[in-house]
N, C-alpha and C positions, 0 to 999 in steps of 0.2 A: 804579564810583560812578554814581548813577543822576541825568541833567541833568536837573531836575524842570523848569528852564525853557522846554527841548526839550518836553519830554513833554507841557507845558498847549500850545504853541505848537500842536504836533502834534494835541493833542486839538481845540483849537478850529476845524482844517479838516474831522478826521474827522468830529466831531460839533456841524455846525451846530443851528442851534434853529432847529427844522420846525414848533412851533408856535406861530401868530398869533391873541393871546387872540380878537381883533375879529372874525377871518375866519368867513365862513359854515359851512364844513366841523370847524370846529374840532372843536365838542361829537360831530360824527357819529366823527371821527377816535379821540376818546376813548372815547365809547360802543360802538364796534364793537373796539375793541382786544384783543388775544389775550395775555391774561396767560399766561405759562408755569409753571402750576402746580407740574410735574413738578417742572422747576428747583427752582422755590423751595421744593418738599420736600426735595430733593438738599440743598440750601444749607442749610435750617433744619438738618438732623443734623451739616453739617460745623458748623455755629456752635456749636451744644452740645459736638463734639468737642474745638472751636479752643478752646474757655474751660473744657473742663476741663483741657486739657493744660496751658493756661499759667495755673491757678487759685493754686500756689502762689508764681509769680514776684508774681503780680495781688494776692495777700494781703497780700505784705511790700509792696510801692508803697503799698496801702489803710492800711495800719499809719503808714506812715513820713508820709501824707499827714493823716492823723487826727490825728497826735501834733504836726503844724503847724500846722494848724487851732485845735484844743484854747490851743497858748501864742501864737497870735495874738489871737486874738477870743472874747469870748466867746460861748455859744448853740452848738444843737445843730450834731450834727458833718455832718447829713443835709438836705439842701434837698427836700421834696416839694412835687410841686402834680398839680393834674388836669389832664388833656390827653386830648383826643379821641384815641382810636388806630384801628383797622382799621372801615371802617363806620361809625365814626362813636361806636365802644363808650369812655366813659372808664376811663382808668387812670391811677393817682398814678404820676407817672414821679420817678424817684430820680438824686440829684446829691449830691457834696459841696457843705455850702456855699462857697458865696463872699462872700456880703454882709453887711455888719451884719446883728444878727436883730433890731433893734426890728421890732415891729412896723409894714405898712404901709397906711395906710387902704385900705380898698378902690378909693373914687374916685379913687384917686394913683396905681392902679395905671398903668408905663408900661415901656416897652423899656428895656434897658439903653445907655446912651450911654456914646463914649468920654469917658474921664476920669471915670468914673460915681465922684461922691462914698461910693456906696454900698457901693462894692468894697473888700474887706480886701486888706493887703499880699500875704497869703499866695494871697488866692482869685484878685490880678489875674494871678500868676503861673500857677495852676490852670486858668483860663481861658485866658489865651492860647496852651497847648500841649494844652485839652482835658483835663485830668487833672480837674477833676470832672464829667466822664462817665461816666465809669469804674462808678460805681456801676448804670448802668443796663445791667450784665450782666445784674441780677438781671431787668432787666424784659425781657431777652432769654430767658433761663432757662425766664423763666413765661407766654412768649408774647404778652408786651404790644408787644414789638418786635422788630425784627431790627436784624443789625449795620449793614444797608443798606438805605435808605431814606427818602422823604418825612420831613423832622423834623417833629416833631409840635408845635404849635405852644402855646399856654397856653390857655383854652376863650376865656376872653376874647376876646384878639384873633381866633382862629375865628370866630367870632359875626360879629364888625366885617368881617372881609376876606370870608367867604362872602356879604352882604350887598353888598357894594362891587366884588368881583372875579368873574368872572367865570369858571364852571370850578374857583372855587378847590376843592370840594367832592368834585372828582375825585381829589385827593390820597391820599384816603381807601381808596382800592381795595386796598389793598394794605397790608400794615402799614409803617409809621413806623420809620427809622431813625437809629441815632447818627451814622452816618453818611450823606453821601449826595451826589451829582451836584452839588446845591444847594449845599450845604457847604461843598466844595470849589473848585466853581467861582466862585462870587458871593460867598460870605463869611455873614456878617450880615443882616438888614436889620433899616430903622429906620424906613419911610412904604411909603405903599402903592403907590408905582411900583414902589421894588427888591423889595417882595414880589410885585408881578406880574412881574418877571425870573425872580423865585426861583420861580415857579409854574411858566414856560416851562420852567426847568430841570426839577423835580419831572416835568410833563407828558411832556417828553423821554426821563427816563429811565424811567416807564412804560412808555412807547411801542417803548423797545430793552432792557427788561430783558434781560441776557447773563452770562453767564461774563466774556468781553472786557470787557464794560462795569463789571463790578462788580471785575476786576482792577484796571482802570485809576482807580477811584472809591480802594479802597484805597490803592493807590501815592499816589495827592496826597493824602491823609488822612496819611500818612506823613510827605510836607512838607507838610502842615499842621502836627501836632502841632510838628515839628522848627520852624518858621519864625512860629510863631504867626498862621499867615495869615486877618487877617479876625477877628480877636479884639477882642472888649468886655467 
């Protein structure tokens, strides 16, 4: 049995946060950084492998999760929206819903908070273990994402936080994932300070993209889904 609590304890010494949005060296540190292409072509085929092999377990969950959706709420069974991905290029990224579907003004748009009025029975449960993610195999599939990485954020708040944060722009180097270092370690966020933690994190794991790194990113995505950790 695996001590997830060991295992973050553990992570937090291996992997301090090396980067300081404010410091001088910061942007050089990111600007000169050595992406490992190779890797992440290695990785891109094992993800395509991983999701066909387990495509028909993945069906019947997509089924059993649609057909609770459908007798809870009404409105479609798909939540899309645009999100900057790799560069900067957008892409409608794919979710079960969760929310009511009225309609919501544009000027209303806002992050999801706990206790979000907005949240259906079936989707608080969907959310808090991750199960409407699941749909955006497809946007792994077709090269919008990978399993691991930067999450991609809604263009809106992009807009707001590259304006306001510092570096946040560098996220983009790489493509966007369901999962990711941020994810897992911080949760959520909900204002612009724990999105500059979550930047640190994102920055960090650019900076050690690994094998090591993206095991150990998996395993707490693990207890994540299992523990609903950091869910709204």
């Amino acid at each position: 049995m695996i001590d997830f609590y060991f295992a973050e304890q553990q992570a937090r010494s291996i992997h301090p946060h090396t980067i300081v949005l404010s410091s001088p060296d910061a942007e050089h540190r990111i600007r000169c950084a050595r992406i490992p292409h190779r890797y992440l072509a290695m990785r891109r085929i094992a993800e395509l492998a991983a999701i066909a092999a387990t495509l028909p377990a993945t069906a019947v969950l997509c089924v059993l999760i649609a057909i609770a959706i459908r007798l809870d709420s009404r409105g479609p069974l798909l939540f899309r929206q645009l999100r900057p991905g790799r560069d900067g290029r957008p892409f409608r990224i794919v979710k079960f819903r969760s929310m009511r579907s009225e309609p919501i003004p544009e000027t209303e748009f806002r992050l999801t908070q706990e206790r979000d009025e907005r949240v259906t029975r079936v989707g608080a449960f969907l959310r808090r273990h991750r199960l409407d993610e699941i749909p955006q195999l497809w946007n792994v599939l077709v090269g919008d994402m990978s399993l691991i990485g930067p999450r991609p954020e809604p263009a809106e708040l992009t807009e707001t936080y590259e304006r306001w944060i510092p570096l946040y722009h560098y996220r983009r180097i790489i493509r966007p994932g369901i999962t990711g270092w941020a994810q897992v370690h911080s949760g959520y966020t909900f204002d612009l300070e724990t999105t500059r933690e979550r930047l640190q994190d994102d920055l960090f794991y650019i900076l050690n993209i690994s094998f090591t790194l993206d095991m150990e990113i998996l395993l707490k995505t693990i207890r994540t889904v299992i523990t609903g950790f950091g869910a709204r």
